[in-house]
C-alpha positions as CSV (number, residue, x, y, z in Angstrom):
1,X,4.8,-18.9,-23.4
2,X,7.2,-16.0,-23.2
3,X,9.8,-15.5,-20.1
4,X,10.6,-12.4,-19.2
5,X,13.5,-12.1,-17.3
6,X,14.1,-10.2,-13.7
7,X,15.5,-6.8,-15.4
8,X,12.3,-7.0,-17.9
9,X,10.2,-7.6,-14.6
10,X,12.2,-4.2,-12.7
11,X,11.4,-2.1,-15.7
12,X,7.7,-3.4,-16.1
13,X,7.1,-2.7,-12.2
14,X,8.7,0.5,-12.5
15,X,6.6,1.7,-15.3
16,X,3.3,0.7,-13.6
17,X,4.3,2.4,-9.9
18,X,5.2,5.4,-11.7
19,X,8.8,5.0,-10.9
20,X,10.1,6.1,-14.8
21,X,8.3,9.3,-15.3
22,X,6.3,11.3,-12.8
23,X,2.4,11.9,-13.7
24,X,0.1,14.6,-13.1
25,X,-2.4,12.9,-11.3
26,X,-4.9,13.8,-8.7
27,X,-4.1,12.1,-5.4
28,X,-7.4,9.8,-5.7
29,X,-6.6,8.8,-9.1
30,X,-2.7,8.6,-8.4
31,X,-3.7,6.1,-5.1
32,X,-6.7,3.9,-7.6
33,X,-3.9,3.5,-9.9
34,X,-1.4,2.8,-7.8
35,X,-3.4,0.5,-5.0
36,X,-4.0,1.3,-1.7
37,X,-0.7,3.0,-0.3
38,X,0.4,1.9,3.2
39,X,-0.3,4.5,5.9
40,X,1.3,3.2,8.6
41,X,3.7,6.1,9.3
42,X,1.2,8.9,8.4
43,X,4.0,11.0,5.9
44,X,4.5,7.5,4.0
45,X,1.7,7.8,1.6
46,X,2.7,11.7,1.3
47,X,6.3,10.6,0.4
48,X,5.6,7.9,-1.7
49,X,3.1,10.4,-3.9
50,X,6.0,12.6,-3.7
51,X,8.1,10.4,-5.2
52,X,5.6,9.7,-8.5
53,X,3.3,12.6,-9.1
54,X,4.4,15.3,-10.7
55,X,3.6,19.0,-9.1
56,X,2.3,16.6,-5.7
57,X,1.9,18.5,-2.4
58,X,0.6,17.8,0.8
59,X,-2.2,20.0,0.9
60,X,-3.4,17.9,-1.9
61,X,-3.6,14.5,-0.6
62,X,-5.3,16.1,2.6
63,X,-7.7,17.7,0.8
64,X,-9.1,15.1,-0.7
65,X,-9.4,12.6,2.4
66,X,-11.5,15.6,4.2
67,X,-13.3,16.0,0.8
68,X,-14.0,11.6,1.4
69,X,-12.2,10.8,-2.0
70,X,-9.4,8.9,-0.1
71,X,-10.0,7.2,2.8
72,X,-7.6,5.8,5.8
73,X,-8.3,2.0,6.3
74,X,-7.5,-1.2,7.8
75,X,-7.2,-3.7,4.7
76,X,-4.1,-5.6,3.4
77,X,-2.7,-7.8,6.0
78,X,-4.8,-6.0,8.5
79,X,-2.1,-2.7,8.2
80,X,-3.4,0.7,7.9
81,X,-3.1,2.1,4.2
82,X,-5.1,5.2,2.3
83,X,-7.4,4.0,0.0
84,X,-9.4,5.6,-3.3
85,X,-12.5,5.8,-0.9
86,X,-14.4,4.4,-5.2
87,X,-12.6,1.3,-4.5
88,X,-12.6,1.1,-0.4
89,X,-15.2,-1.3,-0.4
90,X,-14.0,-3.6,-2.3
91,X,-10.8,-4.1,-0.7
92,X,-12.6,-4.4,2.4
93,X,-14.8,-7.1,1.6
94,X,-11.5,-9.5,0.0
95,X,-9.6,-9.2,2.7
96,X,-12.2,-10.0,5.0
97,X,-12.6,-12.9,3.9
98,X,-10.4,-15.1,5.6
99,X,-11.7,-13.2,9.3
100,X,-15.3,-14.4,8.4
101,X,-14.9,-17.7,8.2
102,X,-13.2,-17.2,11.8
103,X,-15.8,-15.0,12.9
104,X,-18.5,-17.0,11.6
105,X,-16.9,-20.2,13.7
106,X,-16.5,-18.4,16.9
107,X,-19.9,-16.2,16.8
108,X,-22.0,-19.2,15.3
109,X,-24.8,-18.3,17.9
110,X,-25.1,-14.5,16.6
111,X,-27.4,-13.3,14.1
112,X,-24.8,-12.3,11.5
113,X,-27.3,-10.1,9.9
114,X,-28.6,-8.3,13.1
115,X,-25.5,-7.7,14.1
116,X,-24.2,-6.3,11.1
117,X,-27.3,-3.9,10.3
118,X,-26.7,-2.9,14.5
119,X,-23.1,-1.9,14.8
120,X,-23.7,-0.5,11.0
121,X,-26.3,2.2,12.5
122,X,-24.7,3.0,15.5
123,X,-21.9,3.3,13.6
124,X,-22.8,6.0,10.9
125,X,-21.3,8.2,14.1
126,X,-17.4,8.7,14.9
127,X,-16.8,6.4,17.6
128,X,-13.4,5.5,19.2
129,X,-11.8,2.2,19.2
130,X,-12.6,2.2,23.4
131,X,-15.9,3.1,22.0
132,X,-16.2,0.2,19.9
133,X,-15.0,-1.9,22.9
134,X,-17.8,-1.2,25.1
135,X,-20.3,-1.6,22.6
136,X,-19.0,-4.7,20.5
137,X,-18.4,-6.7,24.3
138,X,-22.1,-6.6,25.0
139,X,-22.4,-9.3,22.7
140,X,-22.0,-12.6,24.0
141,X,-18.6,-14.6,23.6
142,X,-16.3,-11.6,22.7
143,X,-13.2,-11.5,24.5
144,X,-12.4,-9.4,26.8
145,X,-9.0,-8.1,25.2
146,X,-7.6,-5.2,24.1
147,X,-8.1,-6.3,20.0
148,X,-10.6,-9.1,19.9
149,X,-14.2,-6.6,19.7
150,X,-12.5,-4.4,17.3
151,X,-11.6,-7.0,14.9
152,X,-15.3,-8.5,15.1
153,X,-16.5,-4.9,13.8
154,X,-13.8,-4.0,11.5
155,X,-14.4,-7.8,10.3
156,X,-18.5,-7.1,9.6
157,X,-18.1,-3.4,8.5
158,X,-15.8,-1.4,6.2
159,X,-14.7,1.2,8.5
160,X,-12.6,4.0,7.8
161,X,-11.0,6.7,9.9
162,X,-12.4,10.3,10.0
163,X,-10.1,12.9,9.2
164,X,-7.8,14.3,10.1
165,X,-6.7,10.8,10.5
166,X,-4.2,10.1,7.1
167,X,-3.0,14.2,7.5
168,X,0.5,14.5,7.5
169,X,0.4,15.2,11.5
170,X,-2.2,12.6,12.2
171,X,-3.3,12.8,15.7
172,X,-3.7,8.7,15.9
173,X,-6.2,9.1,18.0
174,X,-8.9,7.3,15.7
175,X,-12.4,7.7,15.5
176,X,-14.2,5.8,12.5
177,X,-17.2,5.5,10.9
178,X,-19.1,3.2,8.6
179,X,-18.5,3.3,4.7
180,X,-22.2,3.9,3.3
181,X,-21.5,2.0,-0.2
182,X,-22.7,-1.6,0.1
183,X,-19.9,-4.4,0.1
184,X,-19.8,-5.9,-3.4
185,X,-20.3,-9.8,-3.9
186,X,-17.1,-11.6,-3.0
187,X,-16.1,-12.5,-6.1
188,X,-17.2,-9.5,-7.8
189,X,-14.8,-7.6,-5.1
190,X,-11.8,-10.0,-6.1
191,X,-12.1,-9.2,-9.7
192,X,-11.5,-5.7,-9.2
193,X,-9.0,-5.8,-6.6
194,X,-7.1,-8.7,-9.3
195,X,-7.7,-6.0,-11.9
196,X,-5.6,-3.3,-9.6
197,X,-3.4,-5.1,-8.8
198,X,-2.3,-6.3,-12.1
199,X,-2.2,-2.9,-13.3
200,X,0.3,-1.6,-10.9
201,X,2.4,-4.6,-10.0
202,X,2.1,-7.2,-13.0
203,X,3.1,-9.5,-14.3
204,X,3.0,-11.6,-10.9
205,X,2.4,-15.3,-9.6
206,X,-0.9,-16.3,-8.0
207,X,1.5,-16.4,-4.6
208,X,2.6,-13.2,-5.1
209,X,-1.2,-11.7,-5.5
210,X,-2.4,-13.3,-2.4
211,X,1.0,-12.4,-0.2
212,X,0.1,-8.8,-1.2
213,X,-3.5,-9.2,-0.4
214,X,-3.3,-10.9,2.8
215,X,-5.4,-13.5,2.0
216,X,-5.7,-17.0,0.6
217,X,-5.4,-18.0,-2.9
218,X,-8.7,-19.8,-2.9
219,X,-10.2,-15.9,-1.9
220,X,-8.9,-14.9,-5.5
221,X,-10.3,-18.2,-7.4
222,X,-13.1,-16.8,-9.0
223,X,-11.4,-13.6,-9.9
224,X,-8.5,-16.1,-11.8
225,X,-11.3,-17.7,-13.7
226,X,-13.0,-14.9,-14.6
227,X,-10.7,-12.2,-15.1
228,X,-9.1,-11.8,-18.8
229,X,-5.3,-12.5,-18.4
230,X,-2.3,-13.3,-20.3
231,X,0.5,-15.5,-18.7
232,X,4.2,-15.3,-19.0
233,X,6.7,-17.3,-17.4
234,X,9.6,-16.0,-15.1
235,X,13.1,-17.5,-15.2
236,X,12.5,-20.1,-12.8
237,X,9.0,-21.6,-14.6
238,X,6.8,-19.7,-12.6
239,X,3.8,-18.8,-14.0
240,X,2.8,-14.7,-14.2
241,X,-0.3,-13.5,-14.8
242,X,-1.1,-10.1,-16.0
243,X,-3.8,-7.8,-18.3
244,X,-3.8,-8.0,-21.8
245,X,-1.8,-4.8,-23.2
246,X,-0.7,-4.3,-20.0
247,X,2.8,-2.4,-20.5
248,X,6.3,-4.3,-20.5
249,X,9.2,-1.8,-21.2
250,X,12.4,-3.3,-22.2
251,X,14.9,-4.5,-20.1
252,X,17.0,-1.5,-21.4
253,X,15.2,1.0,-20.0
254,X,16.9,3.9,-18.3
255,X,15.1,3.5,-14.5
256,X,16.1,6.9,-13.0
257,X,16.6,6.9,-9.3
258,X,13.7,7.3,-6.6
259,X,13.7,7.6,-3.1
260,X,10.5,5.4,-1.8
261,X,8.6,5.8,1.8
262,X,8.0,3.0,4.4
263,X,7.1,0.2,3.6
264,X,6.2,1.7,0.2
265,X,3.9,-1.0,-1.4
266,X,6.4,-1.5,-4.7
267,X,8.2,-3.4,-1.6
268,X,5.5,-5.4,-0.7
269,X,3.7,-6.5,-3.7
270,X,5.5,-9.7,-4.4
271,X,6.7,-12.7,-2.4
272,X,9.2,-13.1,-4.4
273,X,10.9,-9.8,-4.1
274,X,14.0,-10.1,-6.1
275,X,12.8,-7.5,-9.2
276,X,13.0,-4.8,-6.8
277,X,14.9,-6.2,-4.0
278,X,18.2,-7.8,-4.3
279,X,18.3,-11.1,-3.2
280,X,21.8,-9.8,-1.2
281,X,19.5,-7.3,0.8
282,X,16.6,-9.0,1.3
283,X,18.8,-10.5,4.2
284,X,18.2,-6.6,6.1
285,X,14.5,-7.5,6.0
286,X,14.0,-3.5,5.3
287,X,10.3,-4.6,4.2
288,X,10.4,-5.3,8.1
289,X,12.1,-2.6,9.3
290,X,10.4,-0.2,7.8
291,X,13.5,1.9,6.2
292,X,12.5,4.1,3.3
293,X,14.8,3.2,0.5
294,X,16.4,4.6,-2.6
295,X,16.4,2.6,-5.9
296,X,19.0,2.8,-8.4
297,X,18.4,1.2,-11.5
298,X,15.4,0.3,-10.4
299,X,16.0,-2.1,-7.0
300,X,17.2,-0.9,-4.1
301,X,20.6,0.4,-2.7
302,X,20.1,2.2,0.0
303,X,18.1,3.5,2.4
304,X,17.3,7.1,4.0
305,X,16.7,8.9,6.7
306,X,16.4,12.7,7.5
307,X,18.4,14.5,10.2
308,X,17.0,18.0,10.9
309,X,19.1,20.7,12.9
310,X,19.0,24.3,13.0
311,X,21.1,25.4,10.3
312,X,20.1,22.3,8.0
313,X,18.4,18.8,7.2
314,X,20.7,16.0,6.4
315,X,19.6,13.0,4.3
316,X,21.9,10.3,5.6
317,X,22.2,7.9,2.7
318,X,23.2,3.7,4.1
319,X,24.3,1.9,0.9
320,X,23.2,-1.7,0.9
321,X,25.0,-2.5,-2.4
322,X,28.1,-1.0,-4.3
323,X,26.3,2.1,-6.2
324,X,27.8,3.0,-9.6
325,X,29.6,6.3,-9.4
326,X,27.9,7.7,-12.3
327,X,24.5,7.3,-10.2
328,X,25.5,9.9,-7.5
329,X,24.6,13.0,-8.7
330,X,21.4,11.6,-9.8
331,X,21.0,10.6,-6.0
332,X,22.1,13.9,-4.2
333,X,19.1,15.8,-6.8
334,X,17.1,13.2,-5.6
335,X,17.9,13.7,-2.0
336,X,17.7,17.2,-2.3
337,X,14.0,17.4,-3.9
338,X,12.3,14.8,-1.3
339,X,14.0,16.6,1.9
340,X,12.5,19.9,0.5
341,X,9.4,18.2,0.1
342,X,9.7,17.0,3.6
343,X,11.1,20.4,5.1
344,X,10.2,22.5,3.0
345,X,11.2,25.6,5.5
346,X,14.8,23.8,5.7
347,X,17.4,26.7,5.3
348,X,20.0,24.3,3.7
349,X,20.2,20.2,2.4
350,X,23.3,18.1,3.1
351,X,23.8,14.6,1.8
352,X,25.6,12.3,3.5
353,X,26.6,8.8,3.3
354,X,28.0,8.5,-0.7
């Protein structure tokens, strides 16, 4: 079994998050290929398009969530992320999985069904989270907290938000509806959510799958049998898993610098994060935090933030590691070209921090 070491790991994670060369992709495509992209901070998933499709721009991504091709979502590890409204579903019913079998043990003495094909109808209207409160806490033995009646429905349903929720100015003040597709079989949803992620994060441990995910191994079990892979080993025996053909640059390869959002998923697909983070930053717990970083050579270095004033937006740059001197100027263009993404009316961009 062939090991591939961490730099051959960087460069293959790289390639797959469009991190070497910028695509021209359609925001729908660009987030299928990509996997769902987290949407916490609603510019992250604009700036972390930004940052690998080529000729990207706002009006694009929002577009196509009020066109229903993208969707905003609570999936992995119950966070909000924009999803490729094709594979919404899916997602939806995996990570579920885990808040069933809960569900399932505290509301033994509900009609699972009923209740389902109920809250389905009277959801195929927007309705607020206060208005899924009211509703959900007619039914007996839901809490009466702020959470517990919203996680039963977003638990039975795959609800997504209605724009302009996921716009660049989101309003956060939700309303969802039901997704009309019907949830695939469990294991048929694991197999393509396995599939995804393999394509944009592989090769990667069964751990490192599920961590992703937000789920338990055992939720990805029939997906591992089933699912065509090839293994590799890393350079401390663990087993990786990834697709046949799937691509695995050199170690060589020339990984040009890239300033990532917050908690931009290429952060958060492992648990072990050592190909993109090093293991003397992971200490910073940025993947906490929530600091958008910069990558040099493929891991990170630093992190960013923008200043705007008047006469000018500064991109203050916080090394985490001693950056090579010959990687500068490649990090000022980059600066420049995601602050004028960001402020794009900005009469000037300073750079700070090198």
């Amino acid at each position: 079994m062939r090991t591939l070491t961490r730099p051959e790991l960087t460069a293959a994670l790289a390639a797959r998050q469009l991190l070497i060369e910028r695509a021209p992709l359609r925001p729908a495509e660009a987030i299928r290929r990509l996997t769902p992209l987290q949407a916490q901070d609603p510019p992250a998933p604009y700036v972390a398009l930004a940052a690998r499709v080529d000729g990207f721009a706002r009006e694009d991504l929002e577009a196509a969530i009020e066109a229903g091709d993208v969707v905003k979502t609570t999936i992995n590890r119950l966070t909000l992320h924009l999803a490729a409204a094709e594979d919404h579903v899916a997602f939806h019913q995996l990570t579920r999985q885990a808040r069933m079998r809960t569900w399932r043990k505290t509301y033994a003495h509900l009609d699972e069904r009923a209740v389902t094909d109920e809250l389905g109808a009277w959801l195929r209207e927007p309705r607020s989270n206060d208005d899924i409160r009211e509703r959900v806490r007619a039914y007996e033995g839901v809490a009466d907290d702020a959470w517990s009646a919203v996680i039963f429905a977003r638990s039975l349903l795959a609800l997504a938000q209605v724009p302009p929720a996921g716009f660049w100015r989101d309003p956060r003040r939700p309303r969802f509806v039901v997704d009309p597709r019907p949830l695939p079989a469990p294991a048929d949803a694991a197999a393509l959510v396995l599939k995804r992620y393999l394509a944009a994060f592989g090769p990667a441990g069964r751990r490192d799958i599920a961590s992703w995910a937000g789920v338990a191994q055992r939720d990805f079990a029939a997906a591992f049998e089933h699912v065509e892979t090839v293994s590799y080993r890393d350079e401390h025996g663990t087993e990786l898993l990834d697709l046949p053909g799937a691509p695995l640059p050199p170690a060589t390869t020339k990984l040009p610098v890239r300033f990532l959002s917050r908690w931009d998923q290429a952060l958060l697909a492992y648990a072990d994060r050592e190909r993109i983070i090093p293991l003397e930053v992971q200490p910073l717990k940025l993947t906490l935090s929530g600091d958008q970083t910069v990558t040099v050579d493929g891991r990170v270095a630093a992190s960013w933030l923008l200043k705007r004033s008047a006469r000018a937006v500064t991109v203050q740059i916080t090394p985490h590691v001693a950056i090579r001197r010959s990687a500068h100027a490649e990090i000022r263009r980059e600066a420049e070209r995601t602050a004028r993404f960001c402020v794009p009316d900005a009469p000037a961009v300073d750079v700070t921090g090198l």
